[in-house]
Short mmCIF file of the C-alpha atoms (twelve columns), coordinates in Angstrom:
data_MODEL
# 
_entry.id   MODEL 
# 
loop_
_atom_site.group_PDB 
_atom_site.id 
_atom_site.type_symbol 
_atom_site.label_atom_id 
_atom_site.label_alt_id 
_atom_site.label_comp_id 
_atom_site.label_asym_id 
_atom_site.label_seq_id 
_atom_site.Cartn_x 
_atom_site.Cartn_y 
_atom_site.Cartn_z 
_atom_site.pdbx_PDB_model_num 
ATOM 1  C CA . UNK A 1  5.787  -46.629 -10.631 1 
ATOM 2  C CA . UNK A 2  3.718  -43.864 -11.590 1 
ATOM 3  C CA . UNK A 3  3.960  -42.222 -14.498 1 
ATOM 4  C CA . UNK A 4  3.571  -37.962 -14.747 1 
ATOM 5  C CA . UNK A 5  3.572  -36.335 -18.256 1 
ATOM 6  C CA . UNK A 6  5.908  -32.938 -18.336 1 
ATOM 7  C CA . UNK A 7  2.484  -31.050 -18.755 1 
ATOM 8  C CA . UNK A 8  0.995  -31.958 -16.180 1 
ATOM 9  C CA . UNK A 9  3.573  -30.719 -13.701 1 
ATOM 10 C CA . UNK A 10 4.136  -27.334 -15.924 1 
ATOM 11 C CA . UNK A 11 0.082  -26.984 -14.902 1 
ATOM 12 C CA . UNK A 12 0.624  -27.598 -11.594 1 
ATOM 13 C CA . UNK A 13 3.514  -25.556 -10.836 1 
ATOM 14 C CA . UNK A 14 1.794  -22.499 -12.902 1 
ATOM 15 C CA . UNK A 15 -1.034 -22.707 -10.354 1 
ATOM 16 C CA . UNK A 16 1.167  -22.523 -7.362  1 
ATOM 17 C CA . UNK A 17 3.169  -19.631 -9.278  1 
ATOM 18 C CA . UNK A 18 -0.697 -17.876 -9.635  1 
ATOM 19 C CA . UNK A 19 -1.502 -18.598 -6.130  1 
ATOM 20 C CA . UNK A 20 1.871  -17.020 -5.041  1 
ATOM 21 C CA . UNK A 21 1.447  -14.022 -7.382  1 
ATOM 22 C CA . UNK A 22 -1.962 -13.479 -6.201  1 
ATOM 23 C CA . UNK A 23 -0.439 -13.001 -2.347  1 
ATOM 24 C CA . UNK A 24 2.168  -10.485 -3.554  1 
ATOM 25 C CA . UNK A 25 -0.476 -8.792  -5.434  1 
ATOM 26 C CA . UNK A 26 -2.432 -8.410  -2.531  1 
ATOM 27 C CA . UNK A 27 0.979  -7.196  -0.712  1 
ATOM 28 C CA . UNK A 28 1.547  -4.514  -2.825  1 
ATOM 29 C CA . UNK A 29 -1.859 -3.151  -3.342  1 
ATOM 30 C CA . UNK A 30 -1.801 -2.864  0.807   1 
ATOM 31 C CA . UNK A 31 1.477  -0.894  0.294   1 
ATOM 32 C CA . UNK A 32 0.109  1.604   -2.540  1 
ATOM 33 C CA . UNK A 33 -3.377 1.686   -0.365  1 
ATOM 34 C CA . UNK A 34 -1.693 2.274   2.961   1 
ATOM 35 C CA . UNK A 35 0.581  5.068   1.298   1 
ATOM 36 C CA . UNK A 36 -1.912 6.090   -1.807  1 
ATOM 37 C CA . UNK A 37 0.632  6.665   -3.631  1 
ATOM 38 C CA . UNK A 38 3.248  4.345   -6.397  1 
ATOM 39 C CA . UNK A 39 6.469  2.869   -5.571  1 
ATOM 40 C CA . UNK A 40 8.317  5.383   -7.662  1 
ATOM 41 C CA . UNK A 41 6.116  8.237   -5.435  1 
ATOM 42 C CA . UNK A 42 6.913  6.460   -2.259  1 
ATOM 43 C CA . UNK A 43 10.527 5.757   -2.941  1 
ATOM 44 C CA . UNK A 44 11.523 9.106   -4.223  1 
ATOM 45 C CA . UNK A 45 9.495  11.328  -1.195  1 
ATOM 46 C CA . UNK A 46 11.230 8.791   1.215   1 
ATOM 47 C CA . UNK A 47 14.849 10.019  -0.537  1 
ATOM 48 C CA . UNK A 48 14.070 13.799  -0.743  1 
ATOM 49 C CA . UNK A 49 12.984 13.516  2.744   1 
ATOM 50 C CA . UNK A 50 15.926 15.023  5.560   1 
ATOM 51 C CA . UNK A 51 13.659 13.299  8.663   1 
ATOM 52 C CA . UNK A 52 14.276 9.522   9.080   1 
ATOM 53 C CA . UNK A 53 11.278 7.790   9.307   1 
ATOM 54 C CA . UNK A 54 12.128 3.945   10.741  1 
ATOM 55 C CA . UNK A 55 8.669  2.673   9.740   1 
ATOM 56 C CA . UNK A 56 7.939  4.222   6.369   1 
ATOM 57 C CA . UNK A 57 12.149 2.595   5.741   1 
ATOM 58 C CA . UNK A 58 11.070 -0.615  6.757   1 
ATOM 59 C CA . UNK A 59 7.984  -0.477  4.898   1 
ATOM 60 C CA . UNK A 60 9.840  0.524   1.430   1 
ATOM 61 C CA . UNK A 61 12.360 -2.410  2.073   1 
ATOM 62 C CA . UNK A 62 9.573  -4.695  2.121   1 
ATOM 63 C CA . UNK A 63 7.454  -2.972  -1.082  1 
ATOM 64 C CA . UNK A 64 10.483 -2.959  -2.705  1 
ATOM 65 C CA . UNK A 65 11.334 -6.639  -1.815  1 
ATOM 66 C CA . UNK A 66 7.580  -7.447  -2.895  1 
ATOM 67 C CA . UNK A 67 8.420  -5.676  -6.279  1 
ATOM 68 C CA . UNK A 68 11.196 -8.009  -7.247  1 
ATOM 69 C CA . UNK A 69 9.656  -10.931 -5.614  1 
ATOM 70 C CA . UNK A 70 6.688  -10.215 -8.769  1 
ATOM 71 C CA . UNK A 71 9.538  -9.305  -11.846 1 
ATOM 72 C CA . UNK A 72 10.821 -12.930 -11.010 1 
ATOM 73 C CA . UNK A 73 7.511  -14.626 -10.216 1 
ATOM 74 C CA . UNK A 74 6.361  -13.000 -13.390 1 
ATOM 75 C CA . UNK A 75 9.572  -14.454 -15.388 1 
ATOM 76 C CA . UNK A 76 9.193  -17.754 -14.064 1 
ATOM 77 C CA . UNK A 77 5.139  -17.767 -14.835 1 
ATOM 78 C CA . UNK A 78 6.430  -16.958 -18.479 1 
ATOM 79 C CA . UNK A 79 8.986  -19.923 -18.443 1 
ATOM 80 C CA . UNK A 80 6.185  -22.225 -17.314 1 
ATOM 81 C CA . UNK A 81 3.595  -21.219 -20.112 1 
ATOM 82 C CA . UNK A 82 5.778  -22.117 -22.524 1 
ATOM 83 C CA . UNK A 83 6.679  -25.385 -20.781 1 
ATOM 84 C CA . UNK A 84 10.318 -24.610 -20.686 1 
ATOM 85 C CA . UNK A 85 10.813 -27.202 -17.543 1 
ATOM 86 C CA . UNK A 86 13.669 -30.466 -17.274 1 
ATOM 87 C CA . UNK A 87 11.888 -32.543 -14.877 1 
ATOM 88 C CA . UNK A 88 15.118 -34.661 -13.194 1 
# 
C-alpha cells in the first residue's frame, strides 16, 4: 500500500488547476485579440446590434462559457491553496 499525504495531492491538483487556467487564459485573450475589444464591449455591441451575426453569437457563447469556466477554476484554485480537500 502506498501511502499519499493530503498535501501532496492539494499540490498536484493545483498544478493541473494552473495548467487548465493557463488554456482558458489563452482562450480568452484570442477572444479580446480577435475582437479588440472586452467582454462587456463585445457583449453589449452584440445586444444593441438589429443584424444577426451567427459567428460573432457563437463566438460570445463560447467567451462567455470561457468566462465562467475561469470564476470557477479560480474558486476551486482558492479552495486548493488553502488545502480545503477530503481525500475519500
Amino acid at each position: 500500500m502506498i501511502t499519499i499525504e493530503k498535501g501532496h495531492v492539494s499540490r498536484l491538483m493545483l498544478l493541473e488547476a494552473y495548467a487548465e487556467k493557463h488554456e482558458i487564459e489563452e482562450k480568452l485573450k484570442y477572444y479580446r485579440r480577435i475582437y479588440n475589444k472586452t467582454f462587456k464591449e463585445f457583449e453589449k455591441e452584440l445586444k444593441d446590434t438589429q443584424t444577426e451575426n451567427f459567428k460573432h453569437f457563437d463566438d460570445y457563447m463560447e467567451w462567455k462559457a470561457y468566462k465562467k469556466q475561469m470564476e470557477e477554476l479560480n474558486a476551486r484554485i482558492e479552495e486548493l491553496k488553502s488545502a480545503n480537500i477530503k481525500v475519500a
